[in-house]
PyMOL Python script that loads the backbone (N, CA, C, O; Angstrom):
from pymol import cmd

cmd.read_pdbstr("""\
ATOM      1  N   UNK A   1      24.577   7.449  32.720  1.00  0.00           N
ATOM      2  CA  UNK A   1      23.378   7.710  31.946  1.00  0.00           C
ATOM      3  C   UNK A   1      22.794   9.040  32.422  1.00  0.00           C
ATOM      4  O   UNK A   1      22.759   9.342  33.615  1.00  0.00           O
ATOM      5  N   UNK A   2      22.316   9.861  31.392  1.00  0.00           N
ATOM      6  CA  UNK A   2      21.805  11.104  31.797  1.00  0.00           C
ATOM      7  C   UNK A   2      20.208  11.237  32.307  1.00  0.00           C
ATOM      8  O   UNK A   2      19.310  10.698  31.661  1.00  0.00           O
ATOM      9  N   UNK A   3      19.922  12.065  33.623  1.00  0.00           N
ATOM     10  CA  UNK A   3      18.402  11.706  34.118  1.00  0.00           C
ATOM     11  C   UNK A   3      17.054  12.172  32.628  1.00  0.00           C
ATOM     12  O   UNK A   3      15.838  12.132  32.815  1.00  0.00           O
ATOM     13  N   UNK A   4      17.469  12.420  31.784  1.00  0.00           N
ATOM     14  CA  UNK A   4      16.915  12.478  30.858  1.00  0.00           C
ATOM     15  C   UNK A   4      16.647  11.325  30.180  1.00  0.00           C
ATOM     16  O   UNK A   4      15.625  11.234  29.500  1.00  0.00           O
ATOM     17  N   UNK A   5      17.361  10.514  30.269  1.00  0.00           N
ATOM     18  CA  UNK A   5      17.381   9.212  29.396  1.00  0.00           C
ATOM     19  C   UNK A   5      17.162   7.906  30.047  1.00  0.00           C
ATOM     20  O   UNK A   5      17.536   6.811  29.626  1.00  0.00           O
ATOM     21  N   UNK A   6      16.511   8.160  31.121  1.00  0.00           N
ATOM     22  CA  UNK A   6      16.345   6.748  32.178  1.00  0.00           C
ATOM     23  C   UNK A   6      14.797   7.105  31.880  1.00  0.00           C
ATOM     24  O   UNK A   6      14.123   6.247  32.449  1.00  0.00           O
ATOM     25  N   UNK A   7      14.322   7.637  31.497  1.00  0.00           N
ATOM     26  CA  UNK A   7      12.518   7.198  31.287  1.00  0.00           C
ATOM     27  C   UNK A   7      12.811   6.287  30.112  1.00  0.00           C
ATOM     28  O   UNK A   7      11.855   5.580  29.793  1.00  0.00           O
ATOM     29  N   UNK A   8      13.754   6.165  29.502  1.00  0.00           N
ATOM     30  CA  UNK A   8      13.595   5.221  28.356  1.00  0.00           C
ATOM     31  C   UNK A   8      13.481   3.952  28.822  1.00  0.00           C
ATOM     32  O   UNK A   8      14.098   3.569  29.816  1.00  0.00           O
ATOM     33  N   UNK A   9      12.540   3.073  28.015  1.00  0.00           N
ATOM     34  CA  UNK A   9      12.143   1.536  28.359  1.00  0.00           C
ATOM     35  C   UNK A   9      13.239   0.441  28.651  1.00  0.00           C
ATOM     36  O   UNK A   9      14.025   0.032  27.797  1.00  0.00           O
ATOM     37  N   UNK A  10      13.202   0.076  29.781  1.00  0.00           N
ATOM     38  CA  UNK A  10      14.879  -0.684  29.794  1.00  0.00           C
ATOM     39  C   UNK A  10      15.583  -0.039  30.518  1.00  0.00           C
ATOM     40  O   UNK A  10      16.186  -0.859  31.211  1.00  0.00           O
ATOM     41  N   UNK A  11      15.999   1.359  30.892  1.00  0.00           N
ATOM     42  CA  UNK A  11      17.219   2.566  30.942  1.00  0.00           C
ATOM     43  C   UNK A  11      18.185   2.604  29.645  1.00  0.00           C
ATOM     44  O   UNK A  11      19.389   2.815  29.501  1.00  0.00           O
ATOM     45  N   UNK A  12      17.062   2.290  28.721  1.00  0.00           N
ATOM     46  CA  UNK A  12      18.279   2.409  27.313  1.00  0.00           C
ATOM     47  C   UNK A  12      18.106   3.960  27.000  1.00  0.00           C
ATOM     48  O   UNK A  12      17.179   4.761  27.127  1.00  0.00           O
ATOM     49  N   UNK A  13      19.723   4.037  26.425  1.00  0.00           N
ATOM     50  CA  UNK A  13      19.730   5.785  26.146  1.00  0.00           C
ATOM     51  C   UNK A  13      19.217   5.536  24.637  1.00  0.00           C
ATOM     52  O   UNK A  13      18.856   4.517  24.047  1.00  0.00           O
ATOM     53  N   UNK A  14      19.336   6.918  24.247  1.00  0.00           N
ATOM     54  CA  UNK A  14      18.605   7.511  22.846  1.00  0.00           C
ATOM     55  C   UNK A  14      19.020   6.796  22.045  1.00  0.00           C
ATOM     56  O   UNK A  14      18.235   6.167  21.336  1.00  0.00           O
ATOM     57  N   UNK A  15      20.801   6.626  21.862  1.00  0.00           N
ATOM     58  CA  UNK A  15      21.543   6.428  20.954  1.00  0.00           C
ATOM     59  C   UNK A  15      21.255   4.581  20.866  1.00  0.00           C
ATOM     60  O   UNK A  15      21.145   3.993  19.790  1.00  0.00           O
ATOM     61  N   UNK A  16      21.182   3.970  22.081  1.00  0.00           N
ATOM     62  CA  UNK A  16      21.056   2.763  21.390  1.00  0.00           C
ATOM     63  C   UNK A  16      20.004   1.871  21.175  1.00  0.00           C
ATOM     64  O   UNK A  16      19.961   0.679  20.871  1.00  0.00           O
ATOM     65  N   UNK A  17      18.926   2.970  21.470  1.00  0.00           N
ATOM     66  CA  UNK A  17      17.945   2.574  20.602  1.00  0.00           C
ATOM     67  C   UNK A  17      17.756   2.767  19.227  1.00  0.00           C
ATOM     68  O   UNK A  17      17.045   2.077  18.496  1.00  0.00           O
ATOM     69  N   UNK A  18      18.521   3.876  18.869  1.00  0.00           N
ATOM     70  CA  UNK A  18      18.217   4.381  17.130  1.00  0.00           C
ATOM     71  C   UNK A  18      19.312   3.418  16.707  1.00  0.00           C
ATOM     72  O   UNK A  18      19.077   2.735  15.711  1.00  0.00           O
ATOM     73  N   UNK A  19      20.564   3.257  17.373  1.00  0.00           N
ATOM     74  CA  UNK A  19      21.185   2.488  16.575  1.00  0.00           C
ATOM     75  C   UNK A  19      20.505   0.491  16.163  1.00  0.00           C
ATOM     76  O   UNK A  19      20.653  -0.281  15.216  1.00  0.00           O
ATOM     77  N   UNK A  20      19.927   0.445  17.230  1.00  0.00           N
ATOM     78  CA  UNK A  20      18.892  -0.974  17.273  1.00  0.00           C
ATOM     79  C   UNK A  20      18.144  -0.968  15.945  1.00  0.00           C
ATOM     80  O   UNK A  20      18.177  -1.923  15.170  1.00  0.00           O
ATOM     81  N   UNK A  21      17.315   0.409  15.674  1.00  0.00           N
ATOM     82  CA  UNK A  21      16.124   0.911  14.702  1.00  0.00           C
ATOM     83  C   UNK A  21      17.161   0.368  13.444  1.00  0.00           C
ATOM     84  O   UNK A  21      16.866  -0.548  12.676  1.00  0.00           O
ATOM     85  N   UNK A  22      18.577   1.227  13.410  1.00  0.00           N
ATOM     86  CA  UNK A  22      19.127   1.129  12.413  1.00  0.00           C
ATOM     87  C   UNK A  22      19.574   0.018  11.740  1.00  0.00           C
ATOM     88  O   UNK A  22      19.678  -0.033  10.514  1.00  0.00           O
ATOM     89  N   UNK A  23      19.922  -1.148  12.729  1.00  0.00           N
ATOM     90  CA  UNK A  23      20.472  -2.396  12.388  1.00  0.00           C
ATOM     91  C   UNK A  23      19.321  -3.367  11.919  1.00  0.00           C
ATOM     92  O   UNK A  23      19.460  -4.270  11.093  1.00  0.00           O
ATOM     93  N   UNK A  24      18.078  -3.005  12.631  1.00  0.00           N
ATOM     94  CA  UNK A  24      16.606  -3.575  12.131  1.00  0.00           C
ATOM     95  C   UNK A  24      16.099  -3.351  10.611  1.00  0.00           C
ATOM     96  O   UNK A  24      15.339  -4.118  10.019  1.00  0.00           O
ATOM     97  N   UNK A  25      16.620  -2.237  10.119  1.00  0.00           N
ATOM     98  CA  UNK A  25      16.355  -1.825   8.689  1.00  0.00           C
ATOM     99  C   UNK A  25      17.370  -2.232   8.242  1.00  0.00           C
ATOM    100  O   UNK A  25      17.163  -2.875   7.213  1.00  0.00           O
ATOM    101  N   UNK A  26      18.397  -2.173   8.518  1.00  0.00           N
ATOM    102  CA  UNK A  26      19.230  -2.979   7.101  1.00  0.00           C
ATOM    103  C   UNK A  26      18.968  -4.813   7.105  1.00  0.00           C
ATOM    104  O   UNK A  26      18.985  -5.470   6.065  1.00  0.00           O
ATOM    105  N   UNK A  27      18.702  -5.499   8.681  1.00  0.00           N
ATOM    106  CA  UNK A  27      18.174  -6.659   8.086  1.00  0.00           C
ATOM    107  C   UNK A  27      17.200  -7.166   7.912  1.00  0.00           C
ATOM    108  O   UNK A  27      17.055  -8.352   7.614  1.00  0.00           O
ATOM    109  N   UNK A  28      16.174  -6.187   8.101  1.00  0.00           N
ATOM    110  CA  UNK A  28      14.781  -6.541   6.975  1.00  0.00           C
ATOM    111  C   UNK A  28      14.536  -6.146   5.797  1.00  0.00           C
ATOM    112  O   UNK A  28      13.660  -6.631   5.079  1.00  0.00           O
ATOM    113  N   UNK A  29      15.713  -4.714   5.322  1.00  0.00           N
ATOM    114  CA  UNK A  29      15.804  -4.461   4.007  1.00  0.00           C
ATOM    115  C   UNK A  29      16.273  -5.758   3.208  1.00  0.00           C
ATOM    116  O   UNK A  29      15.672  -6.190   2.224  1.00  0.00           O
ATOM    117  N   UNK A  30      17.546  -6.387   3.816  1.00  0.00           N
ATOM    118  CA  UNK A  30      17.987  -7.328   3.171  1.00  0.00           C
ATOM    119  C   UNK A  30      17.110  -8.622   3.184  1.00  0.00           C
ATOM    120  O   UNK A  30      17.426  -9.448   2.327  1.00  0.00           O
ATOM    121  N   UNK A  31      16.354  -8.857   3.778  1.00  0.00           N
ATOM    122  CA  UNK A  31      15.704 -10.429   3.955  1.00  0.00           C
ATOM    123  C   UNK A  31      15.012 -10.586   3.423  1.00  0.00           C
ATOM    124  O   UNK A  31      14.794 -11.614   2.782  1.00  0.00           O
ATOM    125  N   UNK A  32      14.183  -9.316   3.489  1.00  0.00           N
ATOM    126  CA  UNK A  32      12.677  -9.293   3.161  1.00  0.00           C
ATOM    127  C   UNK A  32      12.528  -9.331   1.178  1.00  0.00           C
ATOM    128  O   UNK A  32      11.809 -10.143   0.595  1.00  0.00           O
ATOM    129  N   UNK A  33      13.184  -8.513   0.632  1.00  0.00           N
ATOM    130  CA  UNK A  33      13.637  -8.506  -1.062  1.00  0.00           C
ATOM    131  C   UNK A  33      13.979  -9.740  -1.100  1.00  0.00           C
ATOM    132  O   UNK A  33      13.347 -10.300  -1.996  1.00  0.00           O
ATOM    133  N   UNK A  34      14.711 -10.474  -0.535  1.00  0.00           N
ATOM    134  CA  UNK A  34      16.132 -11.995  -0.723  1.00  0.00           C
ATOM    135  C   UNK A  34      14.450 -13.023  -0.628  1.00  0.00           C
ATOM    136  O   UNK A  34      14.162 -13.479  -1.734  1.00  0.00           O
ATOM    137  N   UNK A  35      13.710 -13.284   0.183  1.00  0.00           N
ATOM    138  CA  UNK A  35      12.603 -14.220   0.530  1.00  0.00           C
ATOM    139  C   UNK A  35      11.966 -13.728  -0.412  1.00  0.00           C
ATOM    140  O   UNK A  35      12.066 -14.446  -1.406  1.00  0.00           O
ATOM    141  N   UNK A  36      11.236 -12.670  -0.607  1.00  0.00           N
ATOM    142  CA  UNK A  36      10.201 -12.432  -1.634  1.00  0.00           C
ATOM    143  C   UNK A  36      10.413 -12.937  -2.911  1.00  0.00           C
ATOM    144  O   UNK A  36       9.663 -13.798  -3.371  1.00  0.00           O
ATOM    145  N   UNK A  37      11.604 -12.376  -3.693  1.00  0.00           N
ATOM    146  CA  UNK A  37      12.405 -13.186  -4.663  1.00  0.00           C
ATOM    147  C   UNK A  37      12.359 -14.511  -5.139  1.00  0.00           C
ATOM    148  O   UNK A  37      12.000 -14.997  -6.212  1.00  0.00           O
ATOM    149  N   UNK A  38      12.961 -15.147  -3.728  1.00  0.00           N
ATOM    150  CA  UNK A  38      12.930 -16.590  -3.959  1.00  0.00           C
ATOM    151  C   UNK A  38      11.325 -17.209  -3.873  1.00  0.00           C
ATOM    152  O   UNK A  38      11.176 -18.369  -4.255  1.00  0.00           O
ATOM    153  N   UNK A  39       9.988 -16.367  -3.322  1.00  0.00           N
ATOM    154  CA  UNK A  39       8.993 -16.989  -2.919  1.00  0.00           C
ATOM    155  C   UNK A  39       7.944 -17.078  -4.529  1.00  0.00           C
ATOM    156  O   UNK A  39       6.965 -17.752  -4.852  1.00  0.00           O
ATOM    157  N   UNK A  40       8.656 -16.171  -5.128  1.00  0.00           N
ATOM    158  CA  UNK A  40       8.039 -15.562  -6.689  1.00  0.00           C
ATOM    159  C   UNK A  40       8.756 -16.220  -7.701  1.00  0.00           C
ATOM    160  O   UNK A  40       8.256 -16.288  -8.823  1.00  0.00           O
ATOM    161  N   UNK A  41      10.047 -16.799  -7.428  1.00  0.00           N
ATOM    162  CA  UNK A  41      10.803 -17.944  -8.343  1.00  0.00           C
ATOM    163  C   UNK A  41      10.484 -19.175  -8.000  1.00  0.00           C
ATOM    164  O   UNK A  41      10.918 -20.087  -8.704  1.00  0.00           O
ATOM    165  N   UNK A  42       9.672 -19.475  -6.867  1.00  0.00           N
ATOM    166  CA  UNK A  42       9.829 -20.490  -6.272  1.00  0.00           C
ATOM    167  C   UNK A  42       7.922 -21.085  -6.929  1.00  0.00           C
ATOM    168  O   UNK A  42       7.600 -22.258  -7.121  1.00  0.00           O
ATOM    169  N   UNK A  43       7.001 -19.836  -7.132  1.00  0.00           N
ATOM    170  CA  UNK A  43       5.874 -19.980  -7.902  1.00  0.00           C
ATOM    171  C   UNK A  43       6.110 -20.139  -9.226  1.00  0.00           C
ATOM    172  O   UNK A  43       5.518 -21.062  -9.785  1.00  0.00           O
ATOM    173  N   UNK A  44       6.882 -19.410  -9.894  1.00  0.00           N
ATOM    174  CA  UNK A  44       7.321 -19.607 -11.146  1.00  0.00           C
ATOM    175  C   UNK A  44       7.452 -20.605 -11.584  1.00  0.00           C
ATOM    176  O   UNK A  44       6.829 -21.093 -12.527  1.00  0.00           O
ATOM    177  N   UNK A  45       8.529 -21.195 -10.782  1.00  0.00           N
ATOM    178  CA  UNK A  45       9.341 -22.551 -11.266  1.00  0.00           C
ATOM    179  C   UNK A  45       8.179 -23.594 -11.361  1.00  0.00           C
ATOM    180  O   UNK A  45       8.215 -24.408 -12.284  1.00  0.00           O
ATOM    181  N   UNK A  46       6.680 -23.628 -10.046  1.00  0.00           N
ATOM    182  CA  UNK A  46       5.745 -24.578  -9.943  1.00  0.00           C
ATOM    183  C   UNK A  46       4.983 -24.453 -11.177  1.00  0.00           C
ATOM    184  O   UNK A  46       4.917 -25.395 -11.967  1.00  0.00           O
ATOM    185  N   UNK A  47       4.511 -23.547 -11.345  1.00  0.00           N
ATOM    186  CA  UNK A  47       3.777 -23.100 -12.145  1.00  0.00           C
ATOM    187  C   UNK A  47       4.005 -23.348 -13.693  1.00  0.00           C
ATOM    188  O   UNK A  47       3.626 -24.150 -14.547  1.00  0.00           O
ATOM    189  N   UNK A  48       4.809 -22.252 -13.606  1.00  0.00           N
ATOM    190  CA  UNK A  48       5.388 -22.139 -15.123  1.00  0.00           C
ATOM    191  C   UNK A  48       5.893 -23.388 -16.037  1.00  0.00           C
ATOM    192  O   UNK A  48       5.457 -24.030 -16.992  1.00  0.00           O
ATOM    193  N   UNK A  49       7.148 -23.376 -15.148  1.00  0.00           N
ATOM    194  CA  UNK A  49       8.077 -24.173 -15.832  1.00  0.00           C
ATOM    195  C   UNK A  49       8.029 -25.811 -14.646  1.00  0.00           C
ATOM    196  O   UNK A  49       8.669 -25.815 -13.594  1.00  0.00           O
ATOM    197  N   UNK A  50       7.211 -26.987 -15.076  1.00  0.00           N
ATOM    198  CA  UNK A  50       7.258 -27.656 -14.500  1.00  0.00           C
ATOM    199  C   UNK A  50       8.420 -28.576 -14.728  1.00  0.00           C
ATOM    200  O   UNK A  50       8.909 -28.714 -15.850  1.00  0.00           O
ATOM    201  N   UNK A  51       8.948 -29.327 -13.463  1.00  0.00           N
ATOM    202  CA  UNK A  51      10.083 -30.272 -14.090  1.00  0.00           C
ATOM    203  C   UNK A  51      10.800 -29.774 -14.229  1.00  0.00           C
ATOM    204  O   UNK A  51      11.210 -30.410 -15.200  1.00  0.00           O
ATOM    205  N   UNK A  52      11.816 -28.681 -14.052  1.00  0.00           N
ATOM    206  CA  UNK A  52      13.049 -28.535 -13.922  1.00  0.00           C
ATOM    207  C   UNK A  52      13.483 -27.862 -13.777  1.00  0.00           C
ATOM    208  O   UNK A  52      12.640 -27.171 -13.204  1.00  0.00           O
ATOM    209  N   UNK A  53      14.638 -27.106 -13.835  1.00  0.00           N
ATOM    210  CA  UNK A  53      15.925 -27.135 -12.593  1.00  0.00           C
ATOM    211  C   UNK A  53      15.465 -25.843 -12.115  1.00  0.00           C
ATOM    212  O   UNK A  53      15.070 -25.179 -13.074  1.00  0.00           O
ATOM    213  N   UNK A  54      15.320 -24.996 -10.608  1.00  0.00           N
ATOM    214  CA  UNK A  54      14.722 -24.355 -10.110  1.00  0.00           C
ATOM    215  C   UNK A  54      15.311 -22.788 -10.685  1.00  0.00           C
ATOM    216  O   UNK A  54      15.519 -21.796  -9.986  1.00  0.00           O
ATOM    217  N   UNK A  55      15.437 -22.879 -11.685  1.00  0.00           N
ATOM    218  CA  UNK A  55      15.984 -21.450 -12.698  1.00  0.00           C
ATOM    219  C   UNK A  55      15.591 -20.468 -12.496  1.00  0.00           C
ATOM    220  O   UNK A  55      16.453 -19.597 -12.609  1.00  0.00           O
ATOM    221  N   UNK A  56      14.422 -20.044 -12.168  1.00  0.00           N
ATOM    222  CA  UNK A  56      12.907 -19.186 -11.890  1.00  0.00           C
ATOM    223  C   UNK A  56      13.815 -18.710 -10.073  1.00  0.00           C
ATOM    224  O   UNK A  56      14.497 -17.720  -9.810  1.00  0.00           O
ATOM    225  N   UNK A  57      13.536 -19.540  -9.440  1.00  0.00           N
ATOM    226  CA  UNK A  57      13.734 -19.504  -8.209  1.00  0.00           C
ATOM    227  C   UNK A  57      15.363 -18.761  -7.784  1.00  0.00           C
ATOM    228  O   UNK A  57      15.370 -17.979  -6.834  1.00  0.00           O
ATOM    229  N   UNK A  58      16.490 -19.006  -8.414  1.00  0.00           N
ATOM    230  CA  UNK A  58      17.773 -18.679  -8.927  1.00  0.00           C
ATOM    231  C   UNK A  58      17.363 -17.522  -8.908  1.00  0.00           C
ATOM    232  O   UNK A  58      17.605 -16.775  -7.959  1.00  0.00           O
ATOM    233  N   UNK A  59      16.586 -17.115 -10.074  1.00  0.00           N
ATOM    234  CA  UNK A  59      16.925 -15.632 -10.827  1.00  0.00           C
ATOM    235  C   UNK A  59      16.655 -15.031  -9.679  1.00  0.00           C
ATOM    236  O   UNK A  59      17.500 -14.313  -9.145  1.00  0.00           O
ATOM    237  N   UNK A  60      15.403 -15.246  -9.123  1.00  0.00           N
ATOM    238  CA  UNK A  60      14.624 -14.432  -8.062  1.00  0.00           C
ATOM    239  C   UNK A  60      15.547 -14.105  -6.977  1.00  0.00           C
ATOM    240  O   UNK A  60      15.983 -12.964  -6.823  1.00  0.00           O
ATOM    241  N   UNK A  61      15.941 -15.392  -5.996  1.00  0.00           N
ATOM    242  CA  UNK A  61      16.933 -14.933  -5.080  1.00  0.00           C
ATOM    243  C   UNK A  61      18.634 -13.980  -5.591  1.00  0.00           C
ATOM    244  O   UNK A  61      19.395 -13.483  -4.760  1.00  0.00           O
ATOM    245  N   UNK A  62      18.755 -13.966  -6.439  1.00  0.00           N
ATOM    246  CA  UNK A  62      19.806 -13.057  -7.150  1.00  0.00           C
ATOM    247  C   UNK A  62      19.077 -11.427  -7.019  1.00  0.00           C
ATOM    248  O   UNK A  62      19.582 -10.458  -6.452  1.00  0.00           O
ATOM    249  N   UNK A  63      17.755 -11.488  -7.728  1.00  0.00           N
ATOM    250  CA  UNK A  63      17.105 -10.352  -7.513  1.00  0.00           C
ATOM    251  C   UNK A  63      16.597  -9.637  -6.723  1.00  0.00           C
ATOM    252  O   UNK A  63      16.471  -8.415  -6.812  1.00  0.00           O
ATOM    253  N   UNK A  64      16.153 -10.536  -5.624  1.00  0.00           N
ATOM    254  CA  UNK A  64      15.922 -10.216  -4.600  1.00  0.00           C
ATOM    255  C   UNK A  64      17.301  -9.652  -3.533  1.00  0.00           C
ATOM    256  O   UNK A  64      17.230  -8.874  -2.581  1.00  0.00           O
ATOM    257  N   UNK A  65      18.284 -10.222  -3.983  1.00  0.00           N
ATOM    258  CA  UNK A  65      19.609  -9.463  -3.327  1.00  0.00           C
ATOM    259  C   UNK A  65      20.222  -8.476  -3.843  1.00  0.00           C
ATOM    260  O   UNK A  65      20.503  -7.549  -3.084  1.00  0.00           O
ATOM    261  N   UNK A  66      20.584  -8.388  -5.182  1.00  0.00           N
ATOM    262  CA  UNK A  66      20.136  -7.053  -5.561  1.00  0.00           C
ATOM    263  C   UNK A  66      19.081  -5.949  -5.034  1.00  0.00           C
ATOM    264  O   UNK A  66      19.360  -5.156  -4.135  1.00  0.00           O
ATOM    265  N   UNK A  67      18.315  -5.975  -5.445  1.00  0.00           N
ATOM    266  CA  UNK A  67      17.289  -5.169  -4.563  1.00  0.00           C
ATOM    267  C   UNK A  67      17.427  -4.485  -3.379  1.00  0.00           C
ATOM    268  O   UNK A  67      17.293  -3.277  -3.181  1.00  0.00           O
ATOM    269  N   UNK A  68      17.811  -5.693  -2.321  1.00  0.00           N
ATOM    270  CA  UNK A  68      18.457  -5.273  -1.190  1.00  0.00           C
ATOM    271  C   UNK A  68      19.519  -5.192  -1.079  1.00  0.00           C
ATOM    272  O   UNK A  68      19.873  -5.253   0.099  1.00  0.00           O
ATOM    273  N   UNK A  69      20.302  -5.071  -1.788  1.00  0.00           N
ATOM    274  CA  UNK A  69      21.970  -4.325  -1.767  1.00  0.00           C
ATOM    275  C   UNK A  69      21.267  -3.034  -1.778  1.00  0.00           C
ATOM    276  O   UNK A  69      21.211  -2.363  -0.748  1.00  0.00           O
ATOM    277  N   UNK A  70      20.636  -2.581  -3.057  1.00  0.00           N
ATOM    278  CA  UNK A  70      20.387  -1.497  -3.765  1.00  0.00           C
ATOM    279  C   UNK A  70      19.568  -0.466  -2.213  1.00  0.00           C
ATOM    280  O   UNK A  70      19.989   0.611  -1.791  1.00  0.00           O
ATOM    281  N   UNK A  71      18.252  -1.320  -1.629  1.00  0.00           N
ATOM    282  CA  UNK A  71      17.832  -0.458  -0.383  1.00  0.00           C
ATOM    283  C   UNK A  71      19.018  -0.317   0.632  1.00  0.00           C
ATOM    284  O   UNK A  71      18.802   0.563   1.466  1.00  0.00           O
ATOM    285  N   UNK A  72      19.998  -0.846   0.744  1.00  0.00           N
ATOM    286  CA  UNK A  72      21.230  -0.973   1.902  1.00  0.00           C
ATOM    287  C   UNK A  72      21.597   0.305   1.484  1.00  0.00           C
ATOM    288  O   UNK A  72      21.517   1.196   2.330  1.00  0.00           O
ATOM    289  N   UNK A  73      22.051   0.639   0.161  1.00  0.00           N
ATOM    290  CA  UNK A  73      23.287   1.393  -0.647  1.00  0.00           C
ATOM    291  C   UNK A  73      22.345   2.548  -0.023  1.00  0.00           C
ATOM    292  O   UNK A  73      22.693   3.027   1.057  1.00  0.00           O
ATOM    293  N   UNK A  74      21.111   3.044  -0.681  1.00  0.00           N
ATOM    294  CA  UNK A  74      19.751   4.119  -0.227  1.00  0.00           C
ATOM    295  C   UNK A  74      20.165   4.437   1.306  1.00  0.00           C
ATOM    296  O   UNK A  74      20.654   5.541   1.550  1.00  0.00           O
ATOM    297  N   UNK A  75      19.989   3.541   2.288  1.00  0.00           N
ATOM    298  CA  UNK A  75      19.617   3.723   3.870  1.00  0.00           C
ATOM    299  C   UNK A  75      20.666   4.350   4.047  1.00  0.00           C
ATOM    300  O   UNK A  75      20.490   5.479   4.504  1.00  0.00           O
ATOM    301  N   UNK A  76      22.248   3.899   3.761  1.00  0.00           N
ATOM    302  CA  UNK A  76      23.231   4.349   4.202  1.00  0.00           C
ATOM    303  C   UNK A  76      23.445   5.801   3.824  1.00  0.00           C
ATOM    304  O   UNK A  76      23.796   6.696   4.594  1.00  0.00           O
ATOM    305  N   UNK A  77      23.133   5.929   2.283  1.00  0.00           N
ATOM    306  CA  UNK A  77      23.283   7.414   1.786  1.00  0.00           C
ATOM    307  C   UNK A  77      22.781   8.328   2.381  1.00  0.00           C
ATOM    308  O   UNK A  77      23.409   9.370   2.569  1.00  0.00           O
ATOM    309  N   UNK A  78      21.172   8.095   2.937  1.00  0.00           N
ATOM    310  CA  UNK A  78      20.342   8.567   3.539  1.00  0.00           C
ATOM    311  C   UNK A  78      20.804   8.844   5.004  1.00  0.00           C
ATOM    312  O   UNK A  78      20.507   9.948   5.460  1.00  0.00           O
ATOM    313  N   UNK A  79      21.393   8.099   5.681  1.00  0.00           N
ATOM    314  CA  UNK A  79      21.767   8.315   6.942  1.00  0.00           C
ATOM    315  C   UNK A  79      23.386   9.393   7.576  1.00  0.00           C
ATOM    316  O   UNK A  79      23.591   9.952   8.653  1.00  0.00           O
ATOM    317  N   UNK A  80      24.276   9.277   6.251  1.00  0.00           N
ATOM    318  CA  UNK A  80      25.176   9.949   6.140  1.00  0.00           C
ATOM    319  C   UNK A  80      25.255  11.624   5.608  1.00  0.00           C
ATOM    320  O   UNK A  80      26.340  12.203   5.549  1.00  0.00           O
TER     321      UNK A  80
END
""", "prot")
cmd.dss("prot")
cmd.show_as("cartoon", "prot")
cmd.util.cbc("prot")
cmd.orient("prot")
């Protein structure tokens, strides 16, 4: 490790902290769209459409992964 990089918290070097940062954004990009989704199909379905089959909730978690494919596809472009 270089004496430059031991003030870091831990003795973690530069690199694996950004790579930490990096793996943190792709799985809250992905979770966070995938839950919201399902939390807005999941009102729908109460709401809206009472009594049956959780269709609302379906669409949402589909959309919500989409979404976060779509921010994954972004981060990576962005990082390359």
């Amino acid at each position: 490790m270089k004496n430059a990089d031991k003030n870091q918290p831990g003795g973690l070097d530069r690199s694996s902290i950004n790579a930490f940062a990096v793996a943190s954004q792709v799985g809250f990009g992905i979770i966070a769209p995938l839950v919201g989704g399902a939390l807005i199909g999941w009102y729908l379905d109460s709401q809206v459409f009472h009594d049956s089959v959780p269709i609302a909730t379906l669409i949402g978690l589909l959309l919500g992964l989409a979404a976060g494919v779509y921010g994954l596809i972004r981060l990576i472009s962005l990082l390359s």
